[in-house]
N, C-alpha and C positions, 0 to 999 in steps of 0.2 A: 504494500500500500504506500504509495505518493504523497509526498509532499501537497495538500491544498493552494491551489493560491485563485485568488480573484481580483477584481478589480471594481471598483465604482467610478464612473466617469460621468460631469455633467457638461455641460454648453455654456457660456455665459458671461460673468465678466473676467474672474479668475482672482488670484492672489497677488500679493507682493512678494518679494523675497521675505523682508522682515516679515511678513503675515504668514508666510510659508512656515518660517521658523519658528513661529507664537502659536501654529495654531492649537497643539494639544498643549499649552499650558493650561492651568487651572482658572476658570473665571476671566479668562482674555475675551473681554468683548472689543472689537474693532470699530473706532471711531469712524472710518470711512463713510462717504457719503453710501458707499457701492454695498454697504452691508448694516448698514444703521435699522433694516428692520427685521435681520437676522434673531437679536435678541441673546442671549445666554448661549454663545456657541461653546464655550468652554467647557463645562463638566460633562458634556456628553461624549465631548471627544476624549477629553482624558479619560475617561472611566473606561471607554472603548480601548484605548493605547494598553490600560493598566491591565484588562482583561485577556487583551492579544497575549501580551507579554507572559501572564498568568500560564498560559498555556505554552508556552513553550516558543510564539509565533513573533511576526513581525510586521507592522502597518509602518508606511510611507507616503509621500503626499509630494505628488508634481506640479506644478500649476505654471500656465503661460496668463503674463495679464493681458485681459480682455478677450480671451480665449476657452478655457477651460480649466480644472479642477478634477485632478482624478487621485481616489485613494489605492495604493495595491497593500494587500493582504496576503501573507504564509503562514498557515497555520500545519503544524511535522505532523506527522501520524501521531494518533493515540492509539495503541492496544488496551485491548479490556482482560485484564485477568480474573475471571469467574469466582476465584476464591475468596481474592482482594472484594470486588462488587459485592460479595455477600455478607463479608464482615464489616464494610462500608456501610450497607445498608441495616446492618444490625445496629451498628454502633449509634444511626441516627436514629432508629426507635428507641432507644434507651435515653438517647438526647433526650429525645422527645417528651418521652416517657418524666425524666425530671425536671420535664418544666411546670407540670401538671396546671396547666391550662384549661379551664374549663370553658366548657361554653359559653358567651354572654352574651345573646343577641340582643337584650335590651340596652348593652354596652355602644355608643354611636361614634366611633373616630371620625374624623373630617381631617383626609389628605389634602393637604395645599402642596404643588411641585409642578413646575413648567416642564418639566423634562416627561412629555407621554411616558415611555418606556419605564424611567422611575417609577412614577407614580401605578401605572400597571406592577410594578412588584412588588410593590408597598401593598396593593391592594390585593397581590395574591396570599400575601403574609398574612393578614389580618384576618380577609373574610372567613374564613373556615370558624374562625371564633367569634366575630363581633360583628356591629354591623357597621359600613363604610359608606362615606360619602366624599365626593372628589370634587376640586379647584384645582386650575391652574393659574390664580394668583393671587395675590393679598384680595384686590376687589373683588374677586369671585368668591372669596373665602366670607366675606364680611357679610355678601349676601346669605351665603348658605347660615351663617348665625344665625342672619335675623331670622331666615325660616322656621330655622330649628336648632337651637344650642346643639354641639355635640358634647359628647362626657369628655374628650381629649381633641387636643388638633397636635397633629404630626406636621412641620413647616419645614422647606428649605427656606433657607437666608436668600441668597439672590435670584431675585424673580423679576419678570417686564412690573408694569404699573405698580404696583405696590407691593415692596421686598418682603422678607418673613420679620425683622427688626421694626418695621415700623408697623406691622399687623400686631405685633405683641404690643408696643406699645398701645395700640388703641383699644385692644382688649382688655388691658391690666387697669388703664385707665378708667373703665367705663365699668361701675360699680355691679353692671348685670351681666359682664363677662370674665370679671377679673380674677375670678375663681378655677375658669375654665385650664386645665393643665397644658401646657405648652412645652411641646419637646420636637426642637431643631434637629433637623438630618442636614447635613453641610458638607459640600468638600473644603468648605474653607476651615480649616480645621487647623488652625496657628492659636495658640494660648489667647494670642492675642482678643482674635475673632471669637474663644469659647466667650472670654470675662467678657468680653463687648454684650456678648448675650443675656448672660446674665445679671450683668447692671440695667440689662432689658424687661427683667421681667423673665427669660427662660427659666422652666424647669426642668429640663435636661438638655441636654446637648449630647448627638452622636454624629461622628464622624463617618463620609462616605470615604471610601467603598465601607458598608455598613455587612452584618453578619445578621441572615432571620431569628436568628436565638437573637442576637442581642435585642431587635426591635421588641420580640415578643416577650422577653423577661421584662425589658424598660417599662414596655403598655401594663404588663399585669402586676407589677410593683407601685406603678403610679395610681392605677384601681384601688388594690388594695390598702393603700396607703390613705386616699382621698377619702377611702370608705369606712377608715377605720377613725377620720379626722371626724367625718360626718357624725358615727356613733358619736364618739366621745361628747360633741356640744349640743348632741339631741338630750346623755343621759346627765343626770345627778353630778355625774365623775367629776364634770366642768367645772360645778362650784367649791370642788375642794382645793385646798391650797397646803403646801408644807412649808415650814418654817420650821429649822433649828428641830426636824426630826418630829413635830406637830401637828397634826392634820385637825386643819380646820375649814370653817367654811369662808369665802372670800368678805361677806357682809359679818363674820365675826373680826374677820385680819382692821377693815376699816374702822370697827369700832373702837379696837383695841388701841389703834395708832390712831385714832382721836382721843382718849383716855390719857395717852402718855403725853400728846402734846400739850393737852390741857394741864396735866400737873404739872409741866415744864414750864407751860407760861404763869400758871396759877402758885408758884413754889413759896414764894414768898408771902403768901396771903394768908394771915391765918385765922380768915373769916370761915375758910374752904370747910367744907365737912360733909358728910354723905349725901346730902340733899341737892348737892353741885348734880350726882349724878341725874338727877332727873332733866338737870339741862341738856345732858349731854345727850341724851336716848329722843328727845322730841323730832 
């Protein structure tokens, strides 16, 4: 079995050299008039390059300007060893097995991600357990809110009309969504770009190329965690408080440190005597 190779060739304006040279970095969008409604060409190519690679293969990129734009692709044989593919797929039921995921169709994610093909795998991840709804931008995401809150949004950071940074901000901002959990998938993936996020309002951050365990551990720790916030301030639990090993309730913590301030400011009076307390409880 043969080496793969193929080819993508389109018609059209074409590249520059230095465009040539940029195109599979990360998040290079190209100022050109010739490409300006392109939009986010970067993370799809990288992700493509990172995948080729992954395998063993090799993409390359010719372009004449005002001409054409063609990618070639070699991807080596892969053999399948039957024994290997069955301990493979053992190995991922067991995965599976401890992630113990349960079903939650009343559970409602809203993917926001300009990248189709992304967002199709994000969507193959989830549906089996939750239920999903799709955007391909901040303004499309803001609509599907209003329709209908989701329990979680999954966002990429850079997006056409409205990025995932300034979606979170208008969510966190706005008293009827700020609850909702927010957790970035991004190749921009620099310390930098995580703390950016999270002085945004994120609550989590994963880096692409992303791993399906990790999205689906993230989703069901963020559930479980929101749902366990939720109990806590429906029950009793909320109004208790500890202090110095003491468990009391929060309207006794208040009384108390009214009590003390009052003898503080009252120390020198020696009109004071138990009847004070009756001021103090009105």
């Amino acid at each position: 079995m043969g080496t793969l190779h193929f080819r993508i060739r389109n018609s059209g304006k074409g590249l520059t050299e230095k465009q040539t040279s940029e195109i599979f970095s990360r998040f290079k969008i190209f100022e050109s008039s010739n490409l300006k409604h392109t939009g986010s060409t970067g993370v799809g190519l990288n992700l493509t390059k990172s995948l080729t690679e992954l395998l063993g293969g090799e993409i390359t990129i010719e372009s004449t300007l005002g001409e054409y734009v063609e990618f070639n692709v070699s991807l080596p044989p892969m053999y399948v060893n039957s024994e290997k593919e069955s301990q493979a797929t053992e190995e991922e039921t067991e995965v599976s097995e401890m992630l113990f995921i349960p079903k939650q169709k009343e559970i409602t994610i809203l993917i926001v991600e300009d990248e189709k093909n992304i967002r199709e795998l994000l969507k193959d991840i989830l549906l089996p357990y939750y239920q999903v709804r799709e955007a391909a931008d901040g303004e499309e995401a803001l609509k599907e809110v209003e329709q209908k809150q989701p329990d979680i949004i999954i966002s990429d950071v850079l997006m056409p009309k409205l990025d995932g940074i300034t979606l979170t901000d208008i969510l966190k901002s706005d008293e009827r969504t700020a609850h909702i959990p927010v957790i970035h998938i991004s190749a921009k993936n620099s310390i930098e770009d995580q703390i950016n996020a999270y002085n945004h309002g994120t609550d989590l951050y994963i880096p692409k190329p992303f791993h399906p365990r990790h999205v689906l551990s993230a989703v069901e720790n963020m559930i479980n965690k929101y749902s366990l916030m939720k109990e806590y301030f429906k029950s009793a639990r909320s109004s208790l408080i500890v202090r110095d090993g003491i468990t009391m309730h929060k309207e006794d913590e208040l009384l108390l440190n009214k009590i003390i301030k009052f003898i503080e400011d009252n120390i020198d009076d020696e009109s004071m005597n138990p009847e004070y307390y009756q001021i103090l409880t009105r």
